[in-house]
C-alpha positions as CSV (number, residue, x, y, z in Angstrom):
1,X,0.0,0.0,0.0
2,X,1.7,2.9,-1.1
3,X,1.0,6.4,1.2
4,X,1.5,9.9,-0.1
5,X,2.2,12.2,2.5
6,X,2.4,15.3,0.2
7,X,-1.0,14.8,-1.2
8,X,-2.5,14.5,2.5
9,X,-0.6,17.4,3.9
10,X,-2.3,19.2,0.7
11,X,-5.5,18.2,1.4
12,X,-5.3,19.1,5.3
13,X,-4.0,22.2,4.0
14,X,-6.5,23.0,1.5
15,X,-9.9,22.1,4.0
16,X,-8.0,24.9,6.8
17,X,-8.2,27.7,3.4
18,X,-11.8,27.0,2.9
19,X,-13.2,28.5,6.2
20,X,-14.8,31.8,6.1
21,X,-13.6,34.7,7.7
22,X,-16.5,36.6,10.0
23,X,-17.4,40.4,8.8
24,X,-15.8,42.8,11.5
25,X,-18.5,43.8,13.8
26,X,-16.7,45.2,16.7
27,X,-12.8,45.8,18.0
28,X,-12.7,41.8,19.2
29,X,-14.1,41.2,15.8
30,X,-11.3,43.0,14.7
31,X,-9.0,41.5,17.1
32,X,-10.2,37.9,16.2
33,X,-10.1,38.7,12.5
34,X,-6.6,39.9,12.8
35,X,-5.7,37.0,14.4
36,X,-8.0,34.8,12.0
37,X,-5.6,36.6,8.8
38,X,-2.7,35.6,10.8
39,X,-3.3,31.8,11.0
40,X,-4.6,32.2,7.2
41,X,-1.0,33.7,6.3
42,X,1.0,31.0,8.2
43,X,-1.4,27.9,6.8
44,X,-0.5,29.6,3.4
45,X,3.5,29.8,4.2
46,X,2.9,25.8,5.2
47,X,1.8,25.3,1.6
48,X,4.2,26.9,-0.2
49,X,7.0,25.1,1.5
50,X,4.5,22.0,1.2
51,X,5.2,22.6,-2.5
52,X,8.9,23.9,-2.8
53,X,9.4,20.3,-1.2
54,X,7.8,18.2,-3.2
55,X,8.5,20.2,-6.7
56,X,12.5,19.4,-5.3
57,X,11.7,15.6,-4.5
58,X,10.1,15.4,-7.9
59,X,13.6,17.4,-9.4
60,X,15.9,15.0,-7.7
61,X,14.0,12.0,-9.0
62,X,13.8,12.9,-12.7
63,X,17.5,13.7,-12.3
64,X,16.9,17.6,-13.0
65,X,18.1,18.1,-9.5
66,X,21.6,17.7,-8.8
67,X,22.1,18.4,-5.0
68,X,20.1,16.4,-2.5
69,X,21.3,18.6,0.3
70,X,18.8,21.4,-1.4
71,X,16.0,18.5,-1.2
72,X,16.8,17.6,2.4
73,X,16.6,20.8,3.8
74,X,13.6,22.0,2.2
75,X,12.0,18.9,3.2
76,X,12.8,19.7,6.8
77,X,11.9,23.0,6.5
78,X,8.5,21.9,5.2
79,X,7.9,19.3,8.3
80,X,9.1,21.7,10.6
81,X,6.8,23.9,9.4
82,X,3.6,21.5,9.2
83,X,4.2,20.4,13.3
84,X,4.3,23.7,14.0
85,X,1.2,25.0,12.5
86,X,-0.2,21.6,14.1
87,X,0.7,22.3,17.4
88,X,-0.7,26.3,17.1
89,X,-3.8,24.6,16.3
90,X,-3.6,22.3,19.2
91,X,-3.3,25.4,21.4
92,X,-5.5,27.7,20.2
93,X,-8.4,24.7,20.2
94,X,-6.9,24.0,23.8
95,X,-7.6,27.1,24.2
96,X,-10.9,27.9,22.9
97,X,-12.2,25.1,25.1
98,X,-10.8,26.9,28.0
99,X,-12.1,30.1,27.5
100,X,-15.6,28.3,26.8
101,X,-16.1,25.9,29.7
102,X,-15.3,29.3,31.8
103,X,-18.4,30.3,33.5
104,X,-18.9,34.2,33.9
């Protein structure tokens, strides 16, 4: 059984993009958009390096890449990247659930 991690990293990548941002309303609307355009930005910096990666794996396969060293790192750089952005969603849903079981 063969797994492609690139094309499920796309795909977890592509369902984040497809949320809605709420219209501004008020300054926490504001607040939580700006911080809602911030995620969006760093999801989008995930993809690109998602696909700097694998357009460089591809390279070195074909043979039109000569240095795997340039494939390594981007690879790293790309799974760095993708456990990060996992783990700031970990925390801001860790998070959230705080801030909702709170009781005023």
């Amino acid at each position: 059984m063969k797994i492609d991690f690139f094309d499920m990293n796309e795909r977890v990548l592509k369902s984040a993009l497809t949320k809605p941002i709420p219209p501004i309303r008020t300054n926490l609307d504001k607040a939580s958009t700006a911080f809602a355009t911030v995620l969006e930005e760093s999801v989008n910096q995930v993809a690109d390096l998602q696909k700097v990666s694998k357009d460089l794996t591809k390279g070195f396969m074909m043979g039109t890449v000569e240095n795997i060293h340039d494939v390594t790192i981007a690879s790293e750089k790309a799974g760095l990247a993708m456990k990060t952005l996992n783990t700031m969603r970990k925390k801001v849903l860790e998070a959230y659930r705080d801030i909702s079981s709170t009781r005023l």
